[in-house]
Backbone as a printed PyTorch tensor [residue, N CA C, xyz], in Angstrom:
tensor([[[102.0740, 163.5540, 134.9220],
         [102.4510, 162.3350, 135.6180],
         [101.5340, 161.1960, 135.2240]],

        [[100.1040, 161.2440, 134.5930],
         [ 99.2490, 160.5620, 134.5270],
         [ 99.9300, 159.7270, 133.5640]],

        [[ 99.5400, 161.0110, 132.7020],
         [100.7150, 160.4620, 131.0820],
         [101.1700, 159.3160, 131.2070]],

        [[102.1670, 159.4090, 132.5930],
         [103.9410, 158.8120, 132.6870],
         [103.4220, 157.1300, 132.7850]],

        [[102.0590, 157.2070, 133.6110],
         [101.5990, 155.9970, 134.3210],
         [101.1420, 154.9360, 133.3230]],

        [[100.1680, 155.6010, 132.0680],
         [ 99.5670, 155.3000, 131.2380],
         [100.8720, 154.6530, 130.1590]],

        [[101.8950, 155.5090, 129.6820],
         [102.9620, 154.9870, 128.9690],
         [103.5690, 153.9460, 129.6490]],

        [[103.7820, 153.5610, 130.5420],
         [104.3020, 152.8370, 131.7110],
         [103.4260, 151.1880, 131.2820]],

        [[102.1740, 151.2620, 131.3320],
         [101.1140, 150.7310, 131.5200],
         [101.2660, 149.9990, 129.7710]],

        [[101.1400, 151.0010, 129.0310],
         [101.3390, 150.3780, 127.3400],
         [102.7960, 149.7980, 127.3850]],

        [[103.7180, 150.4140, 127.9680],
         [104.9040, 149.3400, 128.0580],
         [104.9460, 147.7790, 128.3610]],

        [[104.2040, 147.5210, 129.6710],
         [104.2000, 146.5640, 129.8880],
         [103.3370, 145.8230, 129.2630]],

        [[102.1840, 146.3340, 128.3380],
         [101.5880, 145.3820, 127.8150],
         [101.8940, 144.6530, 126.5890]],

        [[102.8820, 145.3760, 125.8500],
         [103.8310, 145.5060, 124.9350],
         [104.3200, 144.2490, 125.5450]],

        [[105.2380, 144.2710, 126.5970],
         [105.8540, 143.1700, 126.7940],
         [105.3530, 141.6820, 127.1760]],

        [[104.1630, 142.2560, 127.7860],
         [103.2570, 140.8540, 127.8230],
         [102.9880, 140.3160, 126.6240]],

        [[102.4900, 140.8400, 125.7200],
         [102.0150, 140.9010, 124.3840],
         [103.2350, 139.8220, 123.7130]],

        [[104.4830, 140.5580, 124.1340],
         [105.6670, 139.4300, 123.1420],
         [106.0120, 138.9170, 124.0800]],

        [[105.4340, 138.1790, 125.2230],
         [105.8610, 136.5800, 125.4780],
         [106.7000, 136.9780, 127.0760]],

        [[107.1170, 138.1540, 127.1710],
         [107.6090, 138.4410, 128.2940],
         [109.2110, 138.8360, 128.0770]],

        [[109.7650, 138.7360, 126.8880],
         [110.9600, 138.8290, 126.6020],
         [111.5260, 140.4190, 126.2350]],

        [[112.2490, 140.5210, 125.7140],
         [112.5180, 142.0410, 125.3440],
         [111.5880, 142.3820, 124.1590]],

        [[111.2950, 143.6530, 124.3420],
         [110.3610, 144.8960, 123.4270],
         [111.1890, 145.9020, 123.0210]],

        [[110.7200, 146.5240, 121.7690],
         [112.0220, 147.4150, 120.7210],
         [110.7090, 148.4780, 120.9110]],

        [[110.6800, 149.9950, 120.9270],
         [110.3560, 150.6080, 120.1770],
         [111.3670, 152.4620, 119.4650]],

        [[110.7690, 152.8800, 118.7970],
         [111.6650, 153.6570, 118.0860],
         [110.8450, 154.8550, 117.9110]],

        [[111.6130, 155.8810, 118.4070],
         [111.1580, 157.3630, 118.2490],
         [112.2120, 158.4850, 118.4200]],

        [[111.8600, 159.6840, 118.8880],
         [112.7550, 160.4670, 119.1800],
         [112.7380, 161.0230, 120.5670]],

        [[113.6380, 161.3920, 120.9860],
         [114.1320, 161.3400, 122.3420],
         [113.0610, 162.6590, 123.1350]],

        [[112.4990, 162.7230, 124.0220],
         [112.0970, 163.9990, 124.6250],
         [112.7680, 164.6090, 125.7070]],

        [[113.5800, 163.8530, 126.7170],
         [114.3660, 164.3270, 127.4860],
         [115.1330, 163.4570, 128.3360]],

        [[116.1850, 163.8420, 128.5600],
         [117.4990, 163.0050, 129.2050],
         [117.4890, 163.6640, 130.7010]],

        [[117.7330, 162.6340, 131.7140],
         [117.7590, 162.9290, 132.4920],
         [119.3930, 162.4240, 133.4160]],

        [[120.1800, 163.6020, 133.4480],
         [122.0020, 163.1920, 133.9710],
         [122.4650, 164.1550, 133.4930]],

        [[123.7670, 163.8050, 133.5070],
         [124.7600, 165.1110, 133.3160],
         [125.5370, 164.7240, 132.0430]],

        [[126.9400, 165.4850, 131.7920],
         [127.8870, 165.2730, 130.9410],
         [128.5040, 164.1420, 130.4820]],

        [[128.4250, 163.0180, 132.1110],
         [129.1880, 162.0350, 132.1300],
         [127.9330, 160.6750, 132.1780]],

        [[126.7850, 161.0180, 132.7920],
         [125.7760, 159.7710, 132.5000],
         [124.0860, 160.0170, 132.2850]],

        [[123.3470, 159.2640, 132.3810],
         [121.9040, 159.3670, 131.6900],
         [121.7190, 158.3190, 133.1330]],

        [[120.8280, 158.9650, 133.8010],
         [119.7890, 158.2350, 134.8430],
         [118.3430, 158.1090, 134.1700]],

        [[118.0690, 158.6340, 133.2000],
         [116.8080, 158.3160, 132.6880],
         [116.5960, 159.1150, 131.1130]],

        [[115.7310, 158.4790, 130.3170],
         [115.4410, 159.0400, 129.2060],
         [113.8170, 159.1640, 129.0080]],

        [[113.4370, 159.8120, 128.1880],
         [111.7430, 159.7010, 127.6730],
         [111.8240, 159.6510, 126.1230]],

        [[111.1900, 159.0400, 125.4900],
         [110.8400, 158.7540, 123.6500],
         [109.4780, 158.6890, 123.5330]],

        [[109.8640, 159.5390, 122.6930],
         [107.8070, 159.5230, 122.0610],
         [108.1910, 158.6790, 120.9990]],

        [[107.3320, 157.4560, 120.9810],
         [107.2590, 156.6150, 120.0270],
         [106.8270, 156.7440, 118.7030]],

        [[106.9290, 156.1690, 117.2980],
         [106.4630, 156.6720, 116.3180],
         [104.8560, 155.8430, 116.6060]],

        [[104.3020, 155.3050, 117.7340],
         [102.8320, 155.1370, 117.3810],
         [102.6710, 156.1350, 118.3260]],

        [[103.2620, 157.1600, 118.8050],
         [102.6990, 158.5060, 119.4770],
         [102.3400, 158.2550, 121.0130]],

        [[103.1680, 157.4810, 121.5690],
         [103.1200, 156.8350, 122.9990],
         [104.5750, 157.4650, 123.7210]],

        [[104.2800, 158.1350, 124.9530],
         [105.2200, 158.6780, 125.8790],
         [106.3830, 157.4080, 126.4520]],

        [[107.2170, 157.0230, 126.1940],
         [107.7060, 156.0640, 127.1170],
         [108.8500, 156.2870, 128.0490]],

        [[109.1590, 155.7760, 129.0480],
         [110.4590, 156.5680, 130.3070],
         [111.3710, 155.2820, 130.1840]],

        [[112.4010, 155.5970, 130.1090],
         [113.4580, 154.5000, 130.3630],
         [114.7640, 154.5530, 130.9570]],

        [[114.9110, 153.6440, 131.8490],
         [116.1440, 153.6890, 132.4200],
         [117.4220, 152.8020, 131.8980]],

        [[118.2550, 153.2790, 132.2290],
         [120.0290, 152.1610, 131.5650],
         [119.5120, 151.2640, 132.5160]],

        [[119.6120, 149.7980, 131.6780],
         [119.7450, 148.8110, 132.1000],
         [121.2850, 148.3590, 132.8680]],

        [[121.9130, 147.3450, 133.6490],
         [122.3400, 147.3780, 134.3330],
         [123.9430, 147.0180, 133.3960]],

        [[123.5540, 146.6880, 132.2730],
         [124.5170, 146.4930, 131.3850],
         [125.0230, 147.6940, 130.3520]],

        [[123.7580, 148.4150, 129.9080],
         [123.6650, 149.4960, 129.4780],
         [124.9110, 150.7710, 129.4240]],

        [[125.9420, 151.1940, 129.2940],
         [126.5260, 152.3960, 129.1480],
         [127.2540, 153.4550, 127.9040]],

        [[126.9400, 152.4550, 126.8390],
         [127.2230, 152.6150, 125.4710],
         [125.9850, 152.4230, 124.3960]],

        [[126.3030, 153.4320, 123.0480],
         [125.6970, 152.7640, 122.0990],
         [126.2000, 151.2920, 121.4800]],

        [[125.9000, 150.6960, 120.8790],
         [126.7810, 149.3440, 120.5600],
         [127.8870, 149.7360, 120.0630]],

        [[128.0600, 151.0120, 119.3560],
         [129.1610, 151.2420, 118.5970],
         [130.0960, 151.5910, 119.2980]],

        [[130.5720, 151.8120, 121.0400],
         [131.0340, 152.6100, 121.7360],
         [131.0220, 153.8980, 121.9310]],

        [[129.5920, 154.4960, 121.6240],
         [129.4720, 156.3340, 121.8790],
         [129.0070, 155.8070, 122.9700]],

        [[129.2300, 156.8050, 124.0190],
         [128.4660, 157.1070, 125.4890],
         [127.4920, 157.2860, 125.5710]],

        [[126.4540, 156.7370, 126.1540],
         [124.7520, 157.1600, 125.9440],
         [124.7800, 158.3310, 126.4130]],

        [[125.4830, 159.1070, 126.6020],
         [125.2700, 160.6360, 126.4040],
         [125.1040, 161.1990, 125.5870]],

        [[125.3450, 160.6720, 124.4770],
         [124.7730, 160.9930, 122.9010],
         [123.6950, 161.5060, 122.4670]],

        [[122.2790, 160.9680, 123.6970],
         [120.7610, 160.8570, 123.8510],
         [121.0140, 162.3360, 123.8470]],

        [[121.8650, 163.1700, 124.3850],
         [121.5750, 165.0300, 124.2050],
         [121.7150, 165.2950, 122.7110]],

        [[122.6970, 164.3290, 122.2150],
         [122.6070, 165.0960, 120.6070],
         [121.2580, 164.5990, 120.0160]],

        [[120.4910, 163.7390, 119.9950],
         [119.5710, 163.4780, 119.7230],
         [118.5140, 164.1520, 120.0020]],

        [[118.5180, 164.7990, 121.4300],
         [117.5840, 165.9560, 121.8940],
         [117.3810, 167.0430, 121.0650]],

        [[118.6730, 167.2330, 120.7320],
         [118.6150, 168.3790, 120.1970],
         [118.5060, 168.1700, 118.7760]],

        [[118.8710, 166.7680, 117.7270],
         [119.0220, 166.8400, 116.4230],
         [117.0020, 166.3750, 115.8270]],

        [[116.4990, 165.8260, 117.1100],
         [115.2050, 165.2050, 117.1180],
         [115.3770, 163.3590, 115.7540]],

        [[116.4750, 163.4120, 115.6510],
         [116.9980, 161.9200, 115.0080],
         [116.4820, 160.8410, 115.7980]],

        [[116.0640, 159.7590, 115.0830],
         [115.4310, 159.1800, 116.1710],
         [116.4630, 158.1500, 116.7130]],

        [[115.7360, 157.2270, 117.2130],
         [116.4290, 155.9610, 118.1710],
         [115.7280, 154.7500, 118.6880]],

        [[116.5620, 153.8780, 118.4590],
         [115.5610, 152.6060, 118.7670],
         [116.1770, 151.9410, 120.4110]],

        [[115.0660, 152.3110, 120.6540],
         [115.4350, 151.2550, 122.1040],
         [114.6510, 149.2110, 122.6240]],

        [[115.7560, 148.5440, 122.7240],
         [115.1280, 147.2830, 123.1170],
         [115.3470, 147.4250, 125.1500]],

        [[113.9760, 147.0030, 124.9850],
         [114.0250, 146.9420, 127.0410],
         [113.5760, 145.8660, 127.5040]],

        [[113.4540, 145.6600, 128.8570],
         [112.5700, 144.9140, 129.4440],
         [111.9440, 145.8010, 130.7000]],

        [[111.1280, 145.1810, 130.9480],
         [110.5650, 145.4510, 132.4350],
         [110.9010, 144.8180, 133.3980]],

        [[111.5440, 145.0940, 134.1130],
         [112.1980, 145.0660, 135.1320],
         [111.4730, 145.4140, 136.8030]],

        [[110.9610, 144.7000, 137.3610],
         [110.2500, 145.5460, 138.4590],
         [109.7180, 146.6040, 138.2310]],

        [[109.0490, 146.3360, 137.4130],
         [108.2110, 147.4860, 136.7440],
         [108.5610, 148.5430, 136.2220]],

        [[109.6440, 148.8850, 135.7210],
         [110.4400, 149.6160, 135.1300],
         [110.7630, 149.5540, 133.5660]],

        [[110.9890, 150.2490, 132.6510],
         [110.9360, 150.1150, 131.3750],
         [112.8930, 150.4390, 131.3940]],

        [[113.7030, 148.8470, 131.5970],
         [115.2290, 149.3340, 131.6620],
         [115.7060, 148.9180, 130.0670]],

        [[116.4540, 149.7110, 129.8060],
         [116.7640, 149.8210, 128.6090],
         [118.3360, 148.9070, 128.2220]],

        [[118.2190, 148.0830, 127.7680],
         [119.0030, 147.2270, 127.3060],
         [119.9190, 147.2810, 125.9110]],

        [[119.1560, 148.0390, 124.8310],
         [120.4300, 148.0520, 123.8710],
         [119.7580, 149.7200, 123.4120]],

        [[120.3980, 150.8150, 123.2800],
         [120.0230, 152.2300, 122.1630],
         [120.6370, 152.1960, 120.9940]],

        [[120.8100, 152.5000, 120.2780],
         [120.9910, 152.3880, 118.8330],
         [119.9440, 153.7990, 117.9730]],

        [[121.1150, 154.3740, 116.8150],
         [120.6780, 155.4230, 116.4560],
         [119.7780, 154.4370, 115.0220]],

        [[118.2170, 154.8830, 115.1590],
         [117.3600, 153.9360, 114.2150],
         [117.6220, 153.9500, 112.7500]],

        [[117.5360, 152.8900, 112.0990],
         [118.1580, 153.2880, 110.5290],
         [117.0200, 153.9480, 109.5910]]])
């Protein structure tokens, strides 16, 4: 849980850092949290080796391409990575666009 606080913590500084606007980073998925039909939460280990938690933003329910962010299980399992842009949100790391990383 410490972990969770500390990744939490580099998130937001991330976002302070760029001005307060949206932050991208890109890794591979560690675990999805929902069922068949939705994702209440995700975790990505970043490629600078940082834990991060993220939630669907309020717009959030697709990849851009129209796959279902349920996809994040094939990714679990393929370890392919993914780029996520977020903001912080009441202190929250909400996830605004996923995209499979090129």
């Amino acid at each position: 849980m410490r972990r969770s606080a500390v990744a939490v913590v580099v998130v937001v500084g991330l976002v302070i850092g760029c001005g307060g606007g949206d932050a991208r980073v890109t890794g591979v998925v560690l675990y999805v949290d929902g069922d068949l039909t939705s994702v209440r939460s995700f975790q990505v280990l970043g490629t600078d080796g940082e834990r991060y938690r993220f939630v669907p933003g309020p717009d959030l329910h697709a990849f851009p391409d129209g796959t279902a962010l349920t996809h994040l299980y094939e990714h679990l399992q393929t370890a392919a990575p993914i780029r996520v842009t977020f903001r912080i949100d009441d202190g929250v790391a909400a996830a605004s666009i996923v995209e499979d990383a090129p």
